[in-house]
N, C-alpha and C positions, 0 to 999 in steps of 0.2 A: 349612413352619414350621421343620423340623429342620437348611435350611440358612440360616437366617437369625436365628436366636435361642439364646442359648447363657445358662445359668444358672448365675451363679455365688455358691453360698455360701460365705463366711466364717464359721467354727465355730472353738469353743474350747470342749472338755471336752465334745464333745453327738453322743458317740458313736453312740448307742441313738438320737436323733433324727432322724440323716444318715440312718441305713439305714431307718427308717421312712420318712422324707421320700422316699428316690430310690425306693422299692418303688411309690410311690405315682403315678410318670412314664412317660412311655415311654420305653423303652430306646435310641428313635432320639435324644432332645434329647441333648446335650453338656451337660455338667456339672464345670464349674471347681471344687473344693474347695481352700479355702484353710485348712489347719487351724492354729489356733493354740497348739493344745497339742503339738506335734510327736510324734503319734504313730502310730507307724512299725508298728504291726498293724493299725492303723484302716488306714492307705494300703494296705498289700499285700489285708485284706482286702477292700476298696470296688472295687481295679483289679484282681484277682482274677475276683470277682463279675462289677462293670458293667465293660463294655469302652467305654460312653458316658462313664466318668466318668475323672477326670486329679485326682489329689491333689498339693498342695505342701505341707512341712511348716514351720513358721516356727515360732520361739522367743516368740510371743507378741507380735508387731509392732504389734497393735491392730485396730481395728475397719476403720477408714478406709485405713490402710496397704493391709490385707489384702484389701480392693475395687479400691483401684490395681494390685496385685501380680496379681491376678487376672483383672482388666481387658487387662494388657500380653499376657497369651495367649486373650486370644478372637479366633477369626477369623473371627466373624460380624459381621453391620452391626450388631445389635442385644444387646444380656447384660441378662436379669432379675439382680439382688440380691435375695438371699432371705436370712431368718435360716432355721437349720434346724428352726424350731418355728413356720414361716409353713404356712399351709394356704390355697390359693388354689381358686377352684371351676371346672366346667366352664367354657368358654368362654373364661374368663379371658386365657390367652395368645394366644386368637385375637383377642378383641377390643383389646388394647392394642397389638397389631401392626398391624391396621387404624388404630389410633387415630395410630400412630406413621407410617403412612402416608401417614395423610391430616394432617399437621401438619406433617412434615418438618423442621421445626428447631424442638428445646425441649431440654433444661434436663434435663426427665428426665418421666416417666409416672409413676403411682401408680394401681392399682385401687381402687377404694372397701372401706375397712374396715366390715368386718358381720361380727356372728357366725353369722348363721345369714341366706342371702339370699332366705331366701323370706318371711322373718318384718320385715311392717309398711315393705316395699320398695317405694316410690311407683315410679310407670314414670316417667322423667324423657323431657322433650321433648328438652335436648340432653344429649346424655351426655361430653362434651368441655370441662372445667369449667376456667378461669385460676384458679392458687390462688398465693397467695405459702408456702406451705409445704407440703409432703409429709409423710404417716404411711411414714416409713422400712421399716416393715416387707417393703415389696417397690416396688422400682422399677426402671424399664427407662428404659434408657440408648441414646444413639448412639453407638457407640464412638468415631468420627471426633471427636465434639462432646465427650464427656466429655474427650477427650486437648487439645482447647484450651481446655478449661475448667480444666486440669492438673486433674481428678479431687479429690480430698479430700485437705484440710490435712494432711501427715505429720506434724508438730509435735502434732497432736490426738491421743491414747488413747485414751480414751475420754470421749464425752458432749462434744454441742457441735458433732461433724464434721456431721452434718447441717445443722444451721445455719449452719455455715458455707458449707457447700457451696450452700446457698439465696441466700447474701447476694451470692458470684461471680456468679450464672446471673444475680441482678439487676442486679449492677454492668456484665455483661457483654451485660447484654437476650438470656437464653435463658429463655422463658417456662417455668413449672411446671405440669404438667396434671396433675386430677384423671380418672379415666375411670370414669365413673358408670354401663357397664355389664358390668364388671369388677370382682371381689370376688375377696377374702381376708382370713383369721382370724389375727390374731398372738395366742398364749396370752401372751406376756410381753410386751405392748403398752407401749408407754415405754422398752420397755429392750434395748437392742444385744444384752444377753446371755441366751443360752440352754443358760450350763454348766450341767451335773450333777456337782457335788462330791462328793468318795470319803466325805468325815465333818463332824461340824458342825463342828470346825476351821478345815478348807479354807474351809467354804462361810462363816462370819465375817471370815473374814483376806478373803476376794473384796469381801463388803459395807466392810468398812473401806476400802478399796483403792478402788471405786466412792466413795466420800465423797471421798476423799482429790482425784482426778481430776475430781469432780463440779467442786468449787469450784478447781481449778485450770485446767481448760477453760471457765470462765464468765469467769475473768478476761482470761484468752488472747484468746479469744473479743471481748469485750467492748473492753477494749485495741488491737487488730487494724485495729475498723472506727471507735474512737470517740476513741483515743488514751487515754495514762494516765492522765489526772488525772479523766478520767471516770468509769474505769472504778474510778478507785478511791475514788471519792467515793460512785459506785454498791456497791461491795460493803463498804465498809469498817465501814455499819451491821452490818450481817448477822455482820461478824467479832466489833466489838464484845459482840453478846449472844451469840454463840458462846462466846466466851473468859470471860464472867461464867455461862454455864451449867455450862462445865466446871470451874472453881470451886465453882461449886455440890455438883456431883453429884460431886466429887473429893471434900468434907467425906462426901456420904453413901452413899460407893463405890457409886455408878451404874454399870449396864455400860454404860451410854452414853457414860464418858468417853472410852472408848480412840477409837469413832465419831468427838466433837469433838475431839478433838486432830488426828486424821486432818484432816479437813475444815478446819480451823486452819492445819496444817501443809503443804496443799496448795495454799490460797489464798497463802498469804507466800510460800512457793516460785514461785507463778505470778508475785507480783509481787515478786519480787526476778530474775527472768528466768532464774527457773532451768527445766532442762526435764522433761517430764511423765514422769518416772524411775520412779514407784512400782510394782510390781508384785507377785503374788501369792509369798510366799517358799515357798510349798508346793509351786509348779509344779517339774515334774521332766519336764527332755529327755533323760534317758538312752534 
């Protein structure tokens, strides 16, 4: 397994997560970390430690960037994507190498999400499921296949690159597989991100900043595969009652305002062709 699979998380701010995460492997697998907070005691500390694991530090490139980034140095056939707050169970890696063996060209793998797999887990006759979308939490790659599939949209930040990256493998006929005898737990199920913010500051300006991208990568998104007038007949309701709530809540100083202004102010960005720029003012690469 140890020469044929290589694990790479992208992380931002999930210091405390990574070191529980890699404690939890063996020390033979290789482990790609891409960190997004660029921080340079986490790296010496991790390649200090594990001599399995190679940190790169980035300025906060994004989610989908930082899998391409991470992808360019694996030199195995195959790299799991992991958040650092995915918990995957026995077997797991064995079986989705098998699964990847015996299908030989797809799109990407996905183990089946459960939180606990012993609990109300029918035995499936086939465990090899066509799905037109993946739970991102962990998926395993060909490397050869992801490089012509060029990997994940860079123009995307965050929210949306997965979907996007479903809608290529369809345009380009690389099938998506679930592997139904293969499990893992994602605690932040929905969401790319698994920082640990220093104060409630940080961790506000991050949720504003998430709104802000939310509705900026939907239009992108949507735009991309359907053209403009679509996409903007498609989101331009949603602006609408946006812009009268934050009126609203501006008469009875909601904290929600600052949220819709965000979320306002990302969608007219996305459709004025501007690019997905916003990011956290509190992050610090020194």
């Amino acid at each position: 397994m140890e020469k044929e699979l290589t694990i790479v998380l992208p992380s931002y701010k999930s210091r405390e997560l990574i070191i529980e995460h890699l404690n939890n492997f063996s020390k033979k697998l290789k482990f790609i970390i891409i960190d997004n907070s660029y921080d340079k005691k986490l790296k010496k500390e991790l390649e200090d430690k594990f001599k399995n694991v190679k940190v790169f530090l980035k300025k906060n490139i994004g989610y989908g960037s930082a899998i391409n980034y991470g992808s360019k140095h694996v030199k195995t056939k195959y790299f799991l994507v992991m958040n650092p707050d995915t918990k995957i169970y026995k077997n797991t890696l064995k079986n989705l190498l098998l699964a990847a063996k015996r299908i030989k060209v797809f799109g990407a793998l996905s183990p089946d999400y459960i939180e606990n797999k012993n609990k109300n887990k029918k035995v499936q006759k086939n465990n090899i499921v066509k799905q037109k979308q993946l739970d991102g939490g962990a998926m395993l790659f060909n490397k050869k296949i992801f490089q012509k599939i060029k990997g994940f949209d860079e123009k995307i930040f965050l929210y949306y690159e997965e979907n996007d990256f479903y809608q290529k493998c369809d345009i380009l006929e690389y099938d998506l597989f679930l592997i139904k005898n293969s499990y893992f737990y994602h605690s932040q199920k929905g969401d790319s991100s698994s920082a640990i913010y220093k104060n409630n500051k940080e961790k506000y300006y991050g949720y504003l900043v998430g709104g802000w991208h939310g509705q900026w990568s939907k239009f992108y998104y949507l735009k991309k595969y359907n053209g403009f007038m679509f996409s903007l007949i498609k989101c331009m309701p949603n602006l609408i009652i946006n812009i009268i709530q934050l009126i609203f809540k501006s008469l009875i100083l909601s904290n929600k305002t600052k949220y819709l202004y965000f979320k306002i102010e990302g969608l007219i960005c996305s459709i004025l062709g501007l690019p997905s720029y916003k990011r956290n003012k509190y992050d610090n690469y020194k």
